[in-house]
N, C-alpha and C positions, 0 to 999 in steps of 0.2 A: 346076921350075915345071910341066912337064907331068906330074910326078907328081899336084900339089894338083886337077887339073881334073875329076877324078869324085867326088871329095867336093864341093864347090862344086856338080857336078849335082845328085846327091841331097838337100843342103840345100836345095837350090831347089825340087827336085819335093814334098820334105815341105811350105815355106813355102806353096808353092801350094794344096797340098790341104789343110792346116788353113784358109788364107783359104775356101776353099770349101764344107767343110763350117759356119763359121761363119755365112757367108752362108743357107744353106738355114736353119739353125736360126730366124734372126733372120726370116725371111718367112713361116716356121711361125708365129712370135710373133704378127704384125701380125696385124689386124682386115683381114676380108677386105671388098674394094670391095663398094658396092651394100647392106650389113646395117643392116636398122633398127635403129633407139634400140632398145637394151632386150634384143636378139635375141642372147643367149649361149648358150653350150654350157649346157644344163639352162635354157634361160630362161624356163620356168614357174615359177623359183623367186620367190619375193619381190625375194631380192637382187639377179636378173637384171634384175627389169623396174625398181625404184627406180637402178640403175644407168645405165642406157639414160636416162631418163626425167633421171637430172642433166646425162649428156652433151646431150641434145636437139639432137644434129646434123642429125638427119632431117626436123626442121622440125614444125610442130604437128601432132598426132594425130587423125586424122578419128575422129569421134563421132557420135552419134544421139543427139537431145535432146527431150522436152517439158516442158511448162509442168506444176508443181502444181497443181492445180483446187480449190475448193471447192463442193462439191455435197451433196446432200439421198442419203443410202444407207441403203436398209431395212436393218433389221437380225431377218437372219433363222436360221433353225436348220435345216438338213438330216436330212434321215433316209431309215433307206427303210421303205417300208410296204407292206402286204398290201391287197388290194380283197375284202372278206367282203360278203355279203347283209345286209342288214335281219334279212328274216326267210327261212327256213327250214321248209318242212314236207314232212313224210313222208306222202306219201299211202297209207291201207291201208284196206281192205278193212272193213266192220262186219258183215258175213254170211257165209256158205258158199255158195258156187253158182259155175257154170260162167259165165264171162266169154265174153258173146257179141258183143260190140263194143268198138273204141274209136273216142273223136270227134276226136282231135286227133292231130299227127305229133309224133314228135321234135324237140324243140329250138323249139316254137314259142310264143310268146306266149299267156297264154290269161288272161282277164278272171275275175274273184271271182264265182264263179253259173254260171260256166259248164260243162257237161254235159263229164266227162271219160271215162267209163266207164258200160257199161251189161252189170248180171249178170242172168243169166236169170231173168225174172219169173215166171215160169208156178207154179213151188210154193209160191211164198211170196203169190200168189193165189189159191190154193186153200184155203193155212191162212187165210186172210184169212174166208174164205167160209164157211169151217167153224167158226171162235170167232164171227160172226157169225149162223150157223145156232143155236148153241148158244146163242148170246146172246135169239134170238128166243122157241126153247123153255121157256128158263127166265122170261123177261120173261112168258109166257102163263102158267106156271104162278105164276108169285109174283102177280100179278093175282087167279087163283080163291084164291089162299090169303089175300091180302088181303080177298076179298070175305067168306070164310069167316067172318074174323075181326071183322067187322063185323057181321054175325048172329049169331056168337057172343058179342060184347058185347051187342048187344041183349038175347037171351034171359038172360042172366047179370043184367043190372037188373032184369027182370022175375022175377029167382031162381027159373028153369026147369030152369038145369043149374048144377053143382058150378064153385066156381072154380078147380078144378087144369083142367077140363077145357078153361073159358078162356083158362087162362094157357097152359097146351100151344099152343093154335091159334094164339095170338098169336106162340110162341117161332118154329113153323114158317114164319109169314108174316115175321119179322124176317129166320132164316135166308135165305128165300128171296131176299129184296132184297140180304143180302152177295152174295149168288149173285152175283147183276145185277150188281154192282159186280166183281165179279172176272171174267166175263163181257164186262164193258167193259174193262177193264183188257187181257181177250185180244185183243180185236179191233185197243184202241189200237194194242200188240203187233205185233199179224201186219202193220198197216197202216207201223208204222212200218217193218218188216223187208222190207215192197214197196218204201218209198222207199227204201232205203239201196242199191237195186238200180240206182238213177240215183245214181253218184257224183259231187257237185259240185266245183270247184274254190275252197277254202277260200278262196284269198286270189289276189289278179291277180299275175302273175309270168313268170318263163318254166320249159319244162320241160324235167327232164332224160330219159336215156335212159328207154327201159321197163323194167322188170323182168318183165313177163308179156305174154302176147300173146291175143288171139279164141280161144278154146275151151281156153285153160288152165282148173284149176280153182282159184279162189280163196279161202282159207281167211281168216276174220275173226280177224284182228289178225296177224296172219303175219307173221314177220320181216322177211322181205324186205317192203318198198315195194313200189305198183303204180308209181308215178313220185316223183321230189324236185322241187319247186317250189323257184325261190328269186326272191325280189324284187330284183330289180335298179338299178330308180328306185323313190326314191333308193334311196340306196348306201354303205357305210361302207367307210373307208381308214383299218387299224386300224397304228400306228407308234408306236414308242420313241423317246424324246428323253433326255439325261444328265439324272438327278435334280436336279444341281446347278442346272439352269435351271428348278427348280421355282417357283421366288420369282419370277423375272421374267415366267414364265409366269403365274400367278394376277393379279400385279399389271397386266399391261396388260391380260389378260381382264375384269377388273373395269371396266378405262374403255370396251370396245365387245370386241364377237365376234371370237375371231384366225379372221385368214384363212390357207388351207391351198392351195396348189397341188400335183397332183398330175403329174407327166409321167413320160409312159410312153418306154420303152428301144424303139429300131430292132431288127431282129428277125437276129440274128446269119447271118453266113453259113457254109455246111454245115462242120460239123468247127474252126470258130474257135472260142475261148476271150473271153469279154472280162474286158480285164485288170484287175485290183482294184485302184482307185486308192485313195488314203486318204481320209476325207469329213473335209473343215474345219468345224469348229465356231464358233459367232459370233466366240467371243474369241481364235481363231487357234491353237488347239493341234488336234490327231489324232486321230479316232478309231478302231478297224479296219472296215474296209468293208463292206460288205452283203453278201448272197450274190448272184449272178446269180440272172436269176428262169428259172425252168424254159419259163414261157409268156407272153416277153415282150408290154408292150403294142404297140399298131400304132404303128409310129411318126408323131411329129409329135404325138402326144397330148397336150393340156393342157385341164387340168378345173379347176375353183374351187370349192371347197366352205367350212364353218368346223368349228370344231371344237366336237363337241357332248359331249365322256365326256373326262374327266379322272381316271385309276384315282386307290383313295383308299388306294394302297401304294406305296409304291418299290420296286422287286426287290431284295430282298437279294444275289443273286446276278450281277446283271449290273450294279448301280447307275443302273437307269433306270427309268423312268414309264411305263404305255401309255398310250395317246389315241387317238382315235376321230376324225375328221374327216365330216361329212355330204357328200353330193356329189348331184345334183339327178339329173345322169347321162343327161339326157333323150335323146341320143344314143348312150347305153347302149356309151360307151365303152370305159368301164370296167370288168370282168370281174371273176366274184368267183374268187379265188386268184391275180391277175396280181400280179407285184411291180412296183413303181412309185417313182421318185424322188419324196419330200415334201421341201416348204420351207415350215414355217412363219414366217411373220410376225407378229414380235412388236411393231416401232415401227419409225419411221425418225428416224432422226439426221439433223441440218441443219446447215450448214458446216462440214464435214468435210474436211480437206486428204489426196486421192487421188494418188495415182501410180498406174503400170503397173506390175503386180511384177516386172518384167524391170528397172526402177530401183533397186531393192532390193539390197543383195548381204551376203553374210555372211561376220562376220570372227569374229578371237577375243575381241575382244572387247564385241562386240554389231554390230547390222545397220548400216549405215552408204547413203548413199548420194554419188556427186557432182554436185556443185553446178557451175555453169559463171557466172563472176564477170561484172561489167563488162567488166574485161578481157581473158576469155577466154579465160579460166585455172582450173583445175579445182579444188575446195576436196571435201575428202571431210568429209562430212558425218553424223556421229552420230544417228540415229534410233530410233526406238519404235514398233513397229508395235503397232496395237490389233487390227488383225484381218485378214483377206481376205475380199473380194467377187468374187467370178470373178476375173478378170486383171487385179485392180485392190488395192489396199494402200493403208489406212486407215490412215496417218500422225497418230499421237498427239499427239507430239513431236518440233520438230527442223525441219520444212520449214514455208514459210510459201506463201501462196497466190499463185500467180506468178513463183514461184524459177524456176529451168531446172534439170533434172535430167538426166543424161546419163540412155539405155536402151538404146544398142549400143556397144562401143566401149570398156568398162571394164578389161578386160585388160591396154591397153597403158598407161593412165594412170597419171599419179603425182600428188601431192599440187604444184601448180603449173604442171602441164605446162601448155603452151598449146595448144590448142584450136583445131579448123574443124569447123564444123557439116557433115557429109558430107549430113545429109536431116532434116528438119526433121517430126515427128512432129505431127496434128492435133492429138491429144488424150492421154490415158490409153490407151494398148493400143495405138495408130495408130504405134511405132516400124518402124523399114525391120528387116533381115533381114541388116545386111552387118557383118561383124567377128566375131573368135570372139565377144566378148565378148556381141554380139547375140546368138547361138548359145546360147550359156549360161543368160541370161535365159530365151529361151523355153522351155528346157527344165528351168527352177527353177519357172516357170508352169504347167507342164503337170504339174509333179508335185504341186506346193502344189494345185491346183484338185483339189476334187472331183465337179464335172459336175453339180452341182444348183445351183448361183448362175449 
């Protein structure tokens, strides 16, 4: 017997440590205390959260919800556009002479008639003075030769003298009067070549830099400009729209003028980049972005103008239309070469069912959104979006006006889960900020938007 007593220990100490090890495995197993519905290892999967979401031990899923609306939403088209002048003039020079004045500074407003330059008059006074010395000379002598010829007709009917002699007298008295004519012709000349010494201002506008200064010399028609004028009120806002809205565009221009908004970009800070978001098009597809503009407008800008030029080509090459927008400008906002966010407006649509696109989510197999039932229980919901409006989706199909839609809080849902309203949203856009699924939303909004709606 006290042989068997160490085997008997060793049985024991094995029995014990396999109960032990078996015990640690089986507490590995278990669901740890305190983990939501839904919250597994990889529980971003689908699988993870419909699993969670049958057990529903966690009790209902806090959510952010509003209401469907029906409301009136223009329907408008994006673009970006350029701010060009009216009109354009090269101011130069119509003489040769030393520039001995200017009347106006750089960059300043100047009215149509008004004095912008003034070239030395003093030689082109002199020729003035001199085709009119000439002019008086010859006016004396074409006089005695007219008289001539008047006594020379006389005597010729009274057949005193030969008629070649007559006719000579007559040809010199004729010559003489082209004289006078070419004579005046110089004078007009020299006088016009005085005025052209007071340069006027063609048209009202503003002006750009100089290109010459006081006692350069300026040569008539010279390459360079003395200054560029450009009209600024009004003003044109020249932008590309997609071809394919060629038809919608003619057809609502035919019932009244489209209206055109133009708003100008906040002015970047030193060494930032602004970042190129995608620009939505009315019916909700992408188009690629504009470029940053070199010389943003002031911020806070918005101008109203219509649209007055419709090109009468599509570009082959980029599959778009130009168009021209008027702008009155009388604040002279708007600069010509600024680049500028356009929205034209083509119509508005009237009871239209909106959501918040943070409502919105995408699956495989189309956008879907949830519903929150009577009884406060989640139904996912099949939809058709027609388009975006800023942070807001143009529901087709699918929601009706006054549904409840969830907009934070999708992530942990499943198709029946039950529901507690964590915060209750005023309107479209007005949801709170709490749940990933809130998270999400906003940042599905911020990339669909292109910053012109």
């Amino acid at each position: 017997m006290p042989r068997q007593q160490p085997k008997t220990l060793v049985f024991t100490i094995l029995c014990l440590s396999f109960l032990a090890c078996s015990g640690e495995k089986g507490n590995n197993g278990a669901p740890q205390a305190g983990a939501q519905p839904g919250q597994q290892a990889g529980g971003g999967s689908p699988a993870g959260r419909s699993g969670g979401g049958r057990r529903g031990g966690g009790g209902p899923v806090p959510v952010v919800t509003t209401k469907a609306e029906s409301k009136t939403v223009p329907v408008n088209i994006p673009a970006v556009g350029t701010v060009e002048p009216v009109t354009t003039v090269m101011v130069r020079a119509q003489i040769t002479g030393q520039l001995s004045s200017v009347h106006f500074r750089e960059g300043q407003d100047v009215k149509k008639g008004q004095l912008l330059f003034t070239i030395d008059p003093r030689p082109f006074q002199n020729a003035l003075q001199q085709a009119e010395a000439v002019l008086a000379r010859d006016t004396a002598t074409a006089r005695n030769a007219l008289q001539q010829k008047e006594r020379f007709e006389d005597l010729f009917k009274r057949g005193l003298i030969p008629r070649d002699q007559y006719e000579t007298q007559s040809a010199g008295a004729a010559a003489l009067q082209a004289t006078l004519e070419a004579d005046r012709a110089q004078v007009d000349n020299a006088k016009l070549n005085l005025n052209y010494t007071r340069i006027l201002a063609p048209m009202s506008g503003r002006t750009g830099a100089l290109g010459i200064h006081e006692g350069d010399l300026v040569r008539a028609n010279d390459a360079t400009p003395l200054v560029v004028i450009n009209q600024v009120a009004p003003i044109y806002v020249t932008f590309s729209v997609p071809g394919r809205y060629l038809g919608e565009i003619r057809r609502f221009q035919a019932q009244k003028p489209l209206a055109v908004e133009a708003r100008g970009q906040a002015p970047l800070a030193p060494g930032a980049q602004a970042p190129p978001p995608p620009t939505p098009t009315p019916f909700g597809q992408e188009v690629a972005p504009g470029q940053g503009a070199t010389m943003p407008a002031k911020p806070g800008l918005v101008e109203h103008g219509r649209v007055s030029f419709i090109d009468n080509t599509v570009d082959a090459a980029t599959g778009t239309i130009k168009m021209k927008a008027t702008f009155d400008n009388g604040d002279q906002g708007l600069w010509p070469g600024l680049f500028v966010q356009v929205t034209l407006s083509l119509t508005a649509e009237a009871n239209v069912i909106v959501v918040p696109a943070a409502a919105v989510q995408p699956s495989a197999s189309g956008q879907f959104v949830y519903v929150i039932r009577q009884d406060r229980t989640a139904e996912v919901r099949q939809v058709a979006v027609a388009r975006q409006f800023g942070e807001e989706m143009i529901i087709a199909r699918g929601l009706s006006a006054g549904e409840e839609v969830v907009t934070d809080g999708q992530l942990r849902l499943t198709p029946g889960a039950q529901v507690s309203i964590a915060q209750r949203g005023g309107g479209p856009g007005d949801a709170g900020e709490g749940g990933r699924g809130g998270r999400r939303g906003q940042g599905q909004r911020q990339g669909q938007r292109g910053g012109f709606q």
